[in-house]
N, C-alpha and C positions, 0 to 999 in steps of 0.2 A: 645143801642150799644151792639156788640158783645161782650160778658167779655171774650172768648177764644180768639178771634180776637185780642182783645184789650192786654190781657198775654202774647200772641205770641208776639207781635209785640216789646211790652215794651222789653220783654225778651230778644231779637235778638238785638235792641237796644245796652240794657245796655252790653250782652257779646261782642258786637264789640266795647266794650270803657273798657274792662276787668272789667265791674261790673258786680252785680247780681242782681235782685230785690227780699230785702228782705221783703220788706210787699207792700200790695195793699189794698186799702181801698176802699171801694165804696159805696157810694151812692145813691142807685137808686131815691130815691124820686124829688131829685134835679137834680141829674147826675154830681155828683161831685166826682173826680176820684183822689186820691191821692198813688204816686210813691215811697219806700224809697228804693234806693241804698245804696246798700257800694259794698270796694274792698279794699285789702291790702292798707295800707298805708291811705284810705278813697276814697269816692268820691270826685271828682272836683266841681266847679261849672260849670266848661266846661263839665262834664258828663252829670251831671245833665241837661245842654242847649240842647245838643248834643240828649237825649233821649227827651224828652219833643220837640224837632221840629222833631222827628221822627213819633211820635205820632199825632202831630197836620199834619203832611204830606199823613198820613192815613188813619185820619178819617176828615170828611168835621164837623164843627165847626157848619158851620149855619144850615148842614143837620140833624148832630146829638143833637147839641146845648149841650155842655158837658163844665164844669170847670175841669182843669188839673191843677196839683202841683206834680211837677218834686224835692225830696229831698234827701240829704246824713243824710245817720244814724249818721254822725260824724259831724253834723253842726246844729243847731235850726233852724225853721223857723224866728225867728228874728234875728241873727247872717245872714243868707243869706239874707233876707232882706236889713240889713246894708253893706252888702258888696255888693249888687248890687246898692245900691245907690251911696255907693263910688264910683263904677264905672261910674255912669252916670253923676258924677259931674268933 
């Protein structure tokens, strides 16, 4: 995968939802690409949604074959966990 491609995109993303992307993590051996947001006040889990189907919109999944993880610096991966479950139920 492109990794400038892939910064632009995240980037443009997150500033039309007033975030920033503060860290990027990658992965190459696996292609595991991890996102973390914030913005005044924090990010959402709607930002968070919101960049993460930006990203999957961009890049083809079965072409590239990549793991994505869309996070707010102001929430744990287990905390949104829980709160996306609450939502599913």
């Amino acid at each position: 995968m492109d990794r400038q491609k892939f910064e632009q995109v995240a980037s443009a993303a997150a500033q039309e939802r007033g975030c920033s992307v503060v860290e990027t993590l990658f992965n190459d051996d696996d292609n595991i690409f991890e996102l973390t947001l914030d913005k005044e006040g924090g990010a959402s889990l709607e930002d968070c949604e919101t960049v993460h189907r930006s990203i999957l919109s961009a890049f083809d999944r079965d072409v590239e074959d990549y793991s994505l993880t869309v996070g707010s610096a102001g929430i744990s991966a287990e905390e949104a966990d829980a709160l996306l479950q609450s939502i599913k139920e």
